[in-house]
Backbone as JSON, one array per atom type, in Angstrom:
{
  "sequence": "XXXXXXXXXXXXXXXXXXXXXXXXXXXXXXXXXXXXXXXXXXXXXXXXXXXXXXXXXXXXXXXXXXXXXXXXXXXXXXXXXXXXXXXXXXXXXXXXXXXXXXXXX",
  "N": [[110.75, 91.59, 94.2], [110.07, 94.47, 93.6], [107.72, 93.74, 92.54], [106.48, 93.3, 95.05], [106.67, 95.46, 96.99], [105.16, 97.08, 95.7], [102.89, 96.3, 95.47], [101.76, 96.3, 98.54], [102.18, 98.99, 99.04], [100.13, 99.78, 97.01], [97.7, 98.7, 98.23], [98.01, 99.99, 100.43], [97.16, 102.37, 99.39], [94.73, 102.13, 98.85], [93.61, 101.46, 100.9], [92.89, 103.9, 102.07], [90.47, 104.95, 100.54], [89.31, 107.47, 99.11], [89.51, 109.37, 100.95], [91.43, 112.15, 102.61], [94.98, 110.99, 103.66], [97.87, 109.64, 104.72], [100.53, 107.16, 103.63], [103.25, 105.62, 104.7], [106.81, 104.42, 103.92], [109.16, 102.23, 105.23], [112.13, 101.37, 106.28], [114.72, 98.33, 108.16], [117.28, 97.65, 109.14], [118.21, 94.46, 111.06], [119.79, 91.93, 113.15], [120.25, 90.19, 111.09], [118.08, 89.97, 109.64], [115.93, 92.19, 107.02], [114.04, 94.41, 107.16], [110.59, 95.62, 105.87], [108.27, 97.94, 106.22], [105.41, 98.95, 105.55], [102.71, 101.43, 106.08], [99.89, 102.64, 106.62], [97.23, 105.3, 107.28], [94.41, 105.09, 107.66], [91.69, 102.89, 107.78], [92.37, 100.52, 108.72], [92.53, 97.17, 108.93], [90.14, 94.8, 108.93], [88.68, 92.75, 111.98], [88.89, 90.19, 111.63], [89.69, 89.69, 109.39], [92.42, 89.63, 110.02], [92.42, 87.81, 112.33], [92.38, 84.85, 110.56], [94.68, 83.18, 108.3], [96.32, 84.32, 105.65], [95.17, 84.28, 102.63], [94.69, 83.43, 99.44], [92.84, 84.86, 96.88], [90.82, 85.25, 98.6], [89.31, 88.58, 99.93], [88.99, 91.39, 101.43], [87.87, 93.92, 100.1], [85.27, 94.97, 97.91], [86.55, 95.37, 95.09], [88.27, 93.93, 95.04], [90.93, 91.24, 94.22], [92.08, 89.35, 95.78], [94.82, 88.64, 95.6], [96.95, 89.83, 96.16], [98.11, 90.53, 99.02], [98.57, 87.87, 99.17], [100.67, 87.36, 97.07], [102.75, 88.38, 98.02], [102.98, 87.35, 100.71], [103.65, 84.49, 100.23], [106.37, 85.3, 98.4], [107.68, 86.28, 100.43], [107.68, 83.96, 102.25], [109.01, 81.92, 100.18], [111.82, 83.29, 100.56], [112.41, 82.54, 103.03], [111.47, 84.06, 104.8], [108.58, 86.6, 105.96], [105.41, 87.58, 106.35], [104.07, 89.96, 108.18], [100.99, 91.58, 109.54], [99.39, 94.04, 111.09], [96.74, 96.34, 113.21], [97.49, 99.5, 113.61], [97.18, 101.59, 116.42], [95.83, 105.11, 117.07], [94.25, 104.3, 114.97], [94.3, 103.03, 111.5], [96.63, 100.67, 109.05], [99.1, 98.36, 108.8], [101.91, 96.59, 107.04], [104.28, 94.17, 107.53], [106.8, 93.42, 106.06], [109.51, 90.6, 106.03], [112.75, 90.1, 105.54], [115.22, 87.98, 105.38], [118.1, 88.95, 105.38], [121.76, 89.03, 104.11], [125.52, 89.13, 105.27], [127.06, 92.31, 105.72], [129.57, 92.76, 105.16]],
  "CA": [[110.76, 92.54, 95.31], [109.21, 95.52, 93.32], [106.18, 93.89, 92.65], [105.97, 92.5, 96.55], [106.51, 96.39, 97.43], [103.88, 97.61, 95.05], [101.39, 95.8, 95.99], [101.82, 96.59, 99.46], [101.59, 100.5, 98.82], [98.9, 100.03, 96.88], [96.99, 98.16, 98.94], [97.49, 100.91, 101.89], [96.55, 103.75, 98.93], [93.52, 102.14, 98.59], [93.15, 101.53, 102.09], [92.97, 105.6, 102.41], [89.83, 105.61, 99.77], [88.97, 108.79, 98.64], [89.9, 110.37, 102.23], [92.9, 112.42, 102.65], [95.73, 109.96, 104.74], [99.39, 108.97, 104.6], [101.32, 105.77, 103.52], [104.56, 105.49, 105.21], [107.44, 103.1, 104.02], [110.13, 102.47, 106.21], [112.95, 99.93, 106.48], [115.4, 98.79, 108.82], [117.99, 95.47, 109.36], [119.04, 93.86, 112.52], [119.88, 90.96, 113.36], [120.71, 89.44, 109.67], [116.79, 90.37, 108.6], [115.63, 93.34, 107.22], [112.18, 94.6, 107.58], [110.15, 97.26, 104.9], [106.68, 98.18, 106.36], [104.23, 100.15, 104.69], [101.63, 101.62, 107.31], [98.48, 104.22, 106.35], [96.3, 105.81, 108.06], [93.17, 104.39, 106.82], [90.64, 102.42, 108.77], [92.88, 99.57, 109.59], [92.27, 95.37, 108.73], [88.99, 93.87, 109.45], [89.82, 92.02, 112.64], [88.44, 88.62, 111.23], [90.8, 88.94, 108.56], [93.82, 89.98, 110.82], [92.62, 85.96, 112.6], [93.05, 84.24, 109.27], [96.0, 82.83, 107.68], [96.29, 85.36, 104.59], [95.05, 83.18, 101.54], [94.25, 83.13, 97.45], [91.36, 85.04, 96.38], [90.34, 85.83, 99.69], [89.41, 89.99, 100.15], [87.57, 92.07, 102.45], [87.18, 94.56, 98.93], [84.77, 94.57, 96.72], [86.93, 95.41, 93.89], [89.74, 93.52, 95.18], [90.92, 89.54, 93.57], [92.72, 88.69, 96.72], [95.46, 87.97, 95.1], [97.83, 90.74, 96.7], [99.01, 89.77, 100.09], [98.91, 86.33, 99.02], [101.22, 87.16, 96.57], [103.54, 89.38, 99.0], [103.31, 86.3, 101.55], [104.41, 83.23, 99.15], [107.26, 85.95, 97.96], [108.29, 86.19, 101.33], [108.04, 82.14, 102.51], [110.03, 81.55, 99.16], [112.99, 83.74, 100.7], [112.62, 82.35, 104.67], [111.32, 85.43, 105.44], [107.05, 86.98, 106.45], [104.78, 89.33, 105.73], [103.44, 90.3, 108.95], [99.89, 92.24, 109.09], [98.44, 94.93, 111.83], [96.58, 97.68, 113.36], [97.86, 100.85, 114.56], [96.5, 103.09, 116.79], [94.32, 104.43, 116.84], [93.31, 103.9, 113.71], [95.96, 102.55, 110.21], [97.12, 99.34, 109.19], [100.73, 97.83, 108.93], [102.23, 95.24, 106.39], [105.7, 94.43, 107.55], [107.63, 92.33, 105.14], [110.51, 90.39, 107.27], [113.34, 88.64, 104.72], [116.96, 87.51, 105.33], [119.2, 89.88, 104.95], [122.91, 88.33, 104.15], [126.23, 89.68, 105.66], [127.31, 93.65, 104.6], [131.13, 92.87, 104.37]],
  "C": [[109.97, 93.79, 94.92], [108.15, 95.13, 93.26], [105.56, 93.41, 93.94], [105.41, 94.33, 97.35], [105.25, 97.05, 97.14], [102.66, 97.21, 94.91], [101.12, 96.05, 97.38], [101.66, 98.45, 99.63], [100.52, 100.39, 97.97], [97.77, 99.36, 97.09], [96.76, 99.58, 100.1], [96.89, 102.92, 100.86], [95.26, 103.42, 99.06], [92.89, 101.73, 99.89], [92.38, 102.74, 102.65], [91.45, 105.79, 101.67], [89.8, 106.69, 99.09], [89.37, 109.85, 100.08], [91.29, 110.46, 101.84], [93.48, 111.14, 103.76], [97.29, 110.21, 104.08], [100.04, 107.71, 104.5], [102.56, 106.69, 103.89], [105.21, 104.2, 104.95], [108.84, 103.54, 104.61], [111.16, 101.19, 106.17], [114.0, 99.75, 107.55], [116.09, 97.66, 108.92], [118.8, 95.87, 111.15], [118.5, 92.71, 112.64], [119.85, 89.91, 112.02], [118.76, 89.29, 109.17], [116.73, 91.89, 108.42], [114.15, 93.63, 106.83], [111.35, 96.37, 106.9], [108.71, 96.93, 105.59], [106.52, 99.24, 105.65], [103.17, 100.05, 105.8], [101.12, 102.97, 106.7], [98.0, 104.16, 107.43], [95.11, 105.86, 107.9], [92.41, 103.65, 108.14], [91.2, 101.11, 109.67], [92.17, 98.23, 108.36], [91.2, 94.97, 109.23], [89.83, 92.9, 110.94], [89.47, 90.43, 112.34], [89.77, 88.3, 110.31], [92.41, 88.95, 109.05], [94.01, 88.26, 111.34], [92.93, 85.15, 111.85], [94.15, 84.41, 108.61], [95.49, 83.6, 106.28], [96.09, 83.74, 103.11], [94.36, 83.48, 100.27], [92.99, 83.46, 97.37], [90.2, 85.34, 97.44], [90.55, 87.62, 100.18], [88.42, 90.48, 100.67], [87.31, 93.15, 101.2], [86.75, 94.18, 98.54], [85.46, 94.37, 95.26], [88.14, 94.86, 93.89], [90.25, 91.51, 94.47], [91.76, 88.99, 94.54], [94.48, 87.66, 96.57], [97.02, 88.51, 95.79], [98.79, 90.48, 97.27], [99.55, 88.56, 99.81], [100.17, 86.17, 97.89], [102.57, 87.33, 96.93], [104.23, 87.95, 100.51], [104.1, 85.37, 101.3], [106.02, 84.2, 98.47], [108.37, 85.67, 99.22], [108.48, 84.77, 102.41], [109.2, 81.87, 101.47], [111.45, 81.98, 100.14], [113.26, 83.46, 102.34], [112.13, 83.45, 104.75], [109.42, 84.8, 105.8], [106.76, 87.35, 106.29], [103.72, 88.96, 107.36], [102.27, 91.64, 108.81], [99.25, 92.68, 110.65], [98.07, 95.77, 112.07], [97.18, 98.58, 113.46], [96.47, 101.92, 115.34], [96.61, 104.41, 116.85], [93.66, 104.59, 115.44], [94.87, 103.71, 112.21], [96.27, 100.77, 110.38], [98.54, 99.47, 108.78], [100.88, 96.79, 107.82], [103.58, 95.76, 106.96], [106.31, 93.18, 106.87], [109.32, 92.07, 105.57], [111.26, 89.5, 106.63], [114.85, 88.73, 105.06], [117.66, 88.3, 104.69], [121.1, 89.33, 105.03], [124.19, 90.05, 104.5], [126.79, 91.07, 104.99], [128.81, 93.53, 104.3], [130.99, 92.17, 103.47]]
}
């Protein structure tokens, strides 16, 4: 789970480049999941790669090994859960990571 998180913030630091921005993480449960996004304010997701199934070694960075999401995704299949991926407007991207949350009593 820490390294699913930390790759997910630093994916949206480096989303930000060298420009000032904001990462925001947030969480919240209902309905027996609970759900951590991380959302900057950065340029957003290519929308080609938003159409594609998130996959191994596949990165819109240059300096990136695509290894990230894909690692964040397979984390979250393992546990029934998702890693959902989008824009904001007008302008920022989203990861929301969506896993089974068991009963609080």
């Amino acid at each position: 789970m820490r390294q699913a998180l930390l790759n997910l913030v630093l994916n949206a630091i480096q989303a930000l480049a060298s420009q000032a921005g904001s990462v925001v993480v947030a969480a919240e449960r209902a309905e027996g999941m609970v759900k951590i996004s991380v959302a900057d304010d950065g340029p957003g997701f290519p929308a080609e790669f938003l159409n594609q199934r998130i996959q191994a070694f596949k990165t819109g960075r240059s300096s990136g090994t695509g290894l990230g999401l894909a690692m964040v995704s397979r984390f979250a299949r393992d546990l029934g859960g998702t890693l959902e991926l989008s824009n904001l407007e007008p302008n920022g991207g989203c990861a929301v990571l969506v896993l089974p949350c068991g009963n609080p009593n």
